[in-house]
N, C-alpha and C positions, 0 to 999 in steps of 0.2 A: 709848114702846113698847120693850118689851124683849127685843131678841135675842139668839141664839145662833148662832155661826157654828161648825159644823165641817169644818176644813180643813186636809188636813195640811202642803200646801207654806205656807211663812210667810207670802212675798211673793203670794200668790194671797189668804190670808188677810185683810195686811194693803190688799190691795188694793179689796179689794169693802169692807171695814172703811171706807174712805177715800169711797167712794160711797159708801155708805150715809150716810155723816153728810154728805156732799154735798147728799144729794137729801131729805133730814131732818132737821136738826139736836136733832131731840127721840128721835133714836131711841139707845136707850144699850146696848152691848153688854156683855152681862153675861159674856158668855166665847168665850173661844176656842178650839178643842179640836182636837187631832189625832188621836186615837186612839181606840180602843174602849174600853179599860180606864179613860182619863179621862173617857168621856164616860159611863158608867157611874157613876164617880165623883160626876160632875156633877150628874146626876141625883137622886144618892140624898141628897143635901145640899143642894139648892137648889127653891127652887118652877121649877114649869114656865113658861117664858118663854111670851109672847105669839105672838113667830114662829121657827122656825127656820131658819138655812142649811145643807143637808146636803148635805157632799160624801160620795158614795155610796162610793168604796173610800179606806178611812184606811190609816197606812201600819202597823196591825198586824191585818186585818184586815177585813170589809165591815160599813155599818151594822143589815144585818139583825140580826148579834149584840148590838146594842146594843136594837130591838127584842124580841128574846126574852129579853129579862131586865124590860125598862122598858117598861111602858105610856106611849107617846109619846104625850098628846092636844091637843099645839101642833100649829096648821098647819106644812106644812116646803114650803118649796122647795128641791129639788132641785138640785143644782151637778152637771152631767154631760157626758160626753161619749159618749152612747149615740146609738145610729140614731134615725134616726125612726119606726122601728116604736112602738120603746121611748117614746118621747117621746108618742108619740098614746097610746102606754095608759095612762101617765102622766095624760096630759088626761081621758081617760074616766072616771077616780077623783080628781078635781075636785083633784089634787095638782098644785104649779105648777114652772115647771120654768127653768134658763137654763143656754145650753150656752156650754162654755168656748173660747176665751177671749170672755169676755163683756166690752158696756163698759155704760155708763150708762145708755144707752137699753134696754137690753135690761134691767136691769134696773127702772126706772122702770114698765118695763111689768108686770113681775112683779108689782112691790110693787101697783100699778093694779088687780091682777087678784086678789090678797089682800084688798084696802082692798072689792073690790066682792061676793066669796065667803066674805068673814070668817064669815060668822053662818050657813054651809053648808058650813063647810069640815070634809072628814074626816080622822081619822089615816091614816097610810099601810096600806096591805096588804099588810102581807109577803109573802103566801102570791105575792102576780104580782109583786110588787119582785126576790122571789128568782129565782122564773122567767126574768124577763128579764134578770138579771145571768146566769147560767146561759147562755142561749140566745143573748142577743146582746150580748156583752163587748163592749168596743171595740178592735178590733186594726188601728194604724196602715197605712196603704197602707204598700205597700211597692215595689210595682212599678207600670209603666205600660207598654202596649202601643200603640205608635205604627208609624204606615204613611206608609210611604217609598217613593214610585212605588207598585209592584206587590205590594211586599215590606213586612215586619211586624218592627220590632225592638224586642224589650224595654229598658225600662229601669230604672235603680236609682232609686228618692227618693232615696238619699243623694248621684246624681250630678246633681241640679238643684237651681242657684242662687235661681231664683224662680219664680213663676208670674203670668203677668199675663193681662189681655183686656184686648185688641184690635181693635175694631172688629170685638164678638160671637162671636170665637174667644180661645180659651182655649191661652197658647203656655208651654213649659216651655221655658227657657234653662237649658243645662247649664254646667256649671263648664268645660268645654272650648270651650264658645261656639256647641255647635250649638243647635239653636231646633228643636222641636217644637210640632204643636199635639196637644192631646190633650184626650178629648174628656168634658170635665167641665167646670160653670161652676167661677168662684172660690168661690160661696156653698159647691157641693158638697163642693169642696177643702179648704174649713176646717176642716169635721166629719171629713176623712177623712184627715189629712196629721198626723206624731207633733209633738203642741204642744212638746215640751220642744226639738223642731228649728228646724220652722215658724209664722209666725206672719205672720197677716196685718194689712197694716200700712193696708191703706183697702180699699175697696171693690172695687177691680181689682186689688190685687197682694198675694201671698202669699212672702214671702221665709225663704232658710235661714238659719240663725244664720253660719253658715261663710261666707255674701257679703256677712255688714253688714263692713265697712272704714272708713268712717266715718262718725259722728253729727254735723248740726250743726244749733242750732236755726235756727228758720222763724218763720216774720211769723204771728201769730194763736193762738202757743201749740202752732204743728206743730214737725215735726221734718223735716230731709232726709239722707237716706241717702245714703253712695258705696256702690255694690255690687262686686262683681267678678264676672265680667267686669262692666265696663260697660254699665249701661242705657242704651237711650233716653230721650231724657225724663227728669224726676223721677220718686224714688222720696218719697212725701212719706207721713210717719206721720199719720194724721190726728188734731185734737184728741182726741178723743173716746179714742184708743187709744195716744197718747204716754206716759201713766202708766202705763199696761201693759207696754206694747213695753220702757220701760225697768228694770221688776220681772223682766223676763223675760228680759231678759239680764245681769241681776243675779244670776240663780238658784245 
């Protein structure tokens, strides 16, 4: 099978690149593309791949303009970091979708969902792709409102270390060491916290680039983290998102 990946960041690129021949060894990528003006290029020289990977904003430009030039009729899944509004409209027009940072399973699933919708599958729709780029961008949390006794203090994302749960509470530890809960799961917190900062490393913890202090590996192909301040507990990268976690601090 033949795909196409477009993505502008390399190591996000070469990452999903690295799944994909994981979870397929027959699948051969025919290119790699960051921009509009190549992927235009692309286009006009080459047959149309089997599947696509589209990261929805390249870095001169969004894929709509690649649409208004090029009749796309590969199926595409989508690479994004849109709400979930955006995501269910996404579903309604049978296009598939996996939000960033994604690992393998998440993919596996995608591809599952291509393998079983292949012989139904539509081009995209511009006309609501653009809409909802329009309507609901993704613009990183930036703040959190936490209560304290009686009283309500804002705070910055850029002054919290990690985020973990706890025994069904969800606690923001700051770089000064004080500990908030606030009141979002981890799952919420991935879609809404800026990836190039944060990055969640399992299931329960979501950490800033500014607390890793140190890497060391782990039994099973994990990884453990020193944080700062100091956690409780391990901070363990899970298999599944070790290869990422370390693309990601590569960037």
């Amino acid at each position: 099978m033949n795909v196409l990946i477009f993505e502008d960041e390399n190591p996000t690129a070469r990452h999903l690149s690295n799944l994909l021949s994981k979870i397929d060894k027959s699948i051969n990528i025919v290119g790699t593309i960051g921009t509009v003006a190549a992927g235009i290029k692309w286009y006009n020289k080459n047959q149309m791949p089997d599947l696509i990977f589209q990261d929805i904003i390249l870095s001169d430009g969004n894929c709509f303009e690649i649409f208004d030039v090029i009749e796309v009729t590969a199926p595409v899944i989508f690479t994004t970091a849109f709400s979930e509004y955006a995501i269910k409209s996404f579903e309604v027009n049978s296009i598939d979708y996996i939000i960033k940072p994604y690992d393998i399973k998440d993919l596996k699933s995608a591809l599952d969902k291509f393998s079983r919708l292949k012989g139904v599958f539509h081009p995209p729709e511009k006309k609501l792709l653009e809409d909802i780029l329009i309507k609901k961008t993704f613009i990183p949390k930036k703040r959190f409102l936490v209560k304290i006794g009686d009283n309500f203090l804002p705070i910055s994302s850029d002054d919290i270390a990690y985020l973990s749960s706890e025994q069904g509470l969800t606690f923001a530890t700051l770089f000064n060491k004080e500990k908030h809960i606030v009141n979002y799961s981890i799952v919420d917190l991935a879609g809404q916290m800026d990836s190039s900062i944060f990055f969640q490393i399992n299931r329960k913890m979501i950490v800033n680039i500014k607390s890793v202090k140190k890497i060391s590996s782990w039994f099973n192909s994990r990884l453990n983290l020193t944080l700062t301040p100091p956690q409780q507990g391990d901070a363990v990268v899970s298999r599944e998102r070790s290869g990422s976690f370390k693309e990601w601090l590569d960037l």
